[in-house]
C-alpha positions in Angstrom: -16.2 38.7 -0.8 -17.1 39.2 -4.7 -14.2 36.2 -5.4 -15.7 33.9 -2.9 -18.8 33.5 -4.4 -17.7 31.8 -7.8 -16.0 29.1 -5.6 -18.5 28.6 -3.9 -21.0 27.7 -6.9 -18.1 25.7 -7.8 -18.0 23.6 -5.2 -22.0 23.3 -4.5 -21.9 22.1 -8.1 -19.9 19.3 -7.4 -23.1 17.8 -5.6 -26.1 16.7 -6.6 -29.1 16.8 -4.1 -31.9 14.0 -4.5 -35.1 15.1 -3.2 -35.6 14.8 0.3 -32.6 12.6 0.1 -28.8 12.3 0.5 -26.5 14.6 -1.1 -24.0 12.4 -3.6 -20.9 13.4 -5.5 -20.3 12.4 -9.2 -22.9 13.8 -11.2 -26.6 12.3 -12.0 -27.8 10.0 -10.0 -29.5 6.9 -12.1 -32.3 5.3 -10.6 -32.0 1.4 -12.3 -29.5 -0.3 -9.7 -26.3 -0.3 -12.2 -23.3 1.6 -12.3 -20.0 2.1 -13.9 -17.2 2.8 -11.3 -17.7 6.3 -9.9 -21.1 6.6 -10.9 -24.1 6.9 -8.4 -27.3 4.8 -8.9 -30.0 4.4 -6.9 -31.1 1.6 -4.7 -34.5 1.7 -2.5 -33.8 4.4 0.1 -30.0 5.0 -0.7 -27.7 6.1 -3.5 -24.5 3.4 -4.0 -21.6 4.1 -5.7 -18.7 1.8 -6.9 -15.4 3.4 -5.9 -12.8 1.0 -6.7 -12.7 -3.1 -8.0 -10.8 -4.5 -5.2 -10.8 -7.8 -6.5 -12.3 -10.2 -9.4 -11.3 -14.0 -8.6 -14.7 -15.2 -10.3 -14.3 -18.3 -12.3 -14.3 -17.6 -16.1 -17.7 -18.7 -17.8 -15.5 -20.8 -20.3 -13.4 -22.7 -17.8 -14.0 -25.2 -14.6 -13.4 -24.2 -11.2 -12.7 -25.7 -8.1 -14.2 -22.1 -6.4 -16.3 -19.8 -7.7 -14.4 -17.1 -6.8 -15.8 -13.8 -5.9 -15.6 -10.3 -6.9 -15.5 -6.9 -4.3 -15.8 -3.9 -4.5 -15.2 -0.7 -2.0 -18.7 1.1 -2.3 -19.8 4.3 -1.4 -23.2 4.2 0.7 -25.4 7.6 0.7 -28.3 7.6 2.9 -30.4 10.9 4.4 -27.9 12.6 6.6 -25.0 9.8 6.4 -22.4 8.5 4.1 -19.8 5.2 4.7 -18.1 3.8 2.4 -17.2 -0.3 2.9 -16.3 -3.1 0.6 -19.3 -5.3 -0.6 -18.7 -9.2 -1.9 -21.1 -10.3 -4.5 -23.9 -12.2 -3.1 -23.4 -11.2 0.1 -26.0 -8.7 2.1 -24.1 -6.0 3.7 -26.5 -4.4 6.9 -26.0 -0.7 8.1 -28.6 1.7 9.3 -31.5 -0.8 9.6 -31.1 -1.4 6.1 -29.7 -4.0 3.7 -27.3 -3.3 0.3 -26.5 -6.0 -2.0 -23.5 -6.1 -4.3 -25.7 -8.4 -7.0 -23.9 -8.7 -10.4 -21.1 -7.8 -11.9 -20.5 -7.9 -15.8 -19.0 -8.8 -18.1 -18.6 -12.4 -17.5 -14.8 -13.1 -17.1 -13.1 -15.5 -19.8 -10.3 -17.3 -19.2 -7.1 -15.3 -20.6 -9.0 -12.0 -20.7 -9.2 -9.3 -17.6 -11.5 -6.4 -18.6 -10.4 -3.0 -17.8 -12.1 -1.7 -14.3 -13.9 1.0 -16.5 -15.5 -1.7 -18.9 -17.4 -3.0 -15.7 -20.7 -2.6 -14.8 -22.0 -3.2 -10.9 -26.0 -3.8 -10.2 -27.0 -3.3 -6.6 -29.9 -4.4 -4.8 -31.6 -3.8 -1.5 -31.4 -0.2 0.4 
């Protein structure tokens, strides 16, 4: 029973309880809408998390397109008691649980001839 108990801090450590809240993986929880990839933020009633860039077809600032492109990515959504995870497209409102989660920006800019590595990126999110 004595061995148990170290594993079990272990793994209760891996989580991070907001107040009255949802419980979130990956450490701190920051409270201004951004994020790097596998970092939680917080947005209104919910804590987001970018998982994974899925894809990043936005026209370069220093070129002319015939689309704009767009940019997803698979996001982890914590709310009180729930957790789904789905892929959001900048711009576009994405509704679950009566509320409304917006993939908003994405930086840095892409320039023509020059991909930024996934862990250079930074994600804001609106809504919740």
């Amino acid at each position: 029973m004595k061995a148990a108990l170290p594993l079990l801090a272990l793994a209760l450590s891996a989580c991070v309880a907001a107040p009255n809240g949802p419980i979130v993986d990956g450490g701190p929880i920051r409270q201004d809408g951004l994020a790097l990839l596998g970092q939680p933020t917080r947005v209104g009633s919910v804590v987001v998390t970018p998982m994974k860039l899925v894809e990043d077809s936005r026209c370069p600032m220093n070129a002319r397109c015939v689309w704009a492109g767009r940019a997803i990515v698979t996001t982890r959504i914590d709310g009180t008691g729930w957790r789904e995870t789905s892929n959001l497209e900048l711009g576009k409102p994405y509704a679950t649980h009566n509320l409304s989660v917006q993939l908003s920006s994405v930086q840095p800019e892409k320039v023509a001839g020059q991909q930024p590595p996934p862990q250079a990126y930074v994600f804001g999110y609106s809504g919740g």
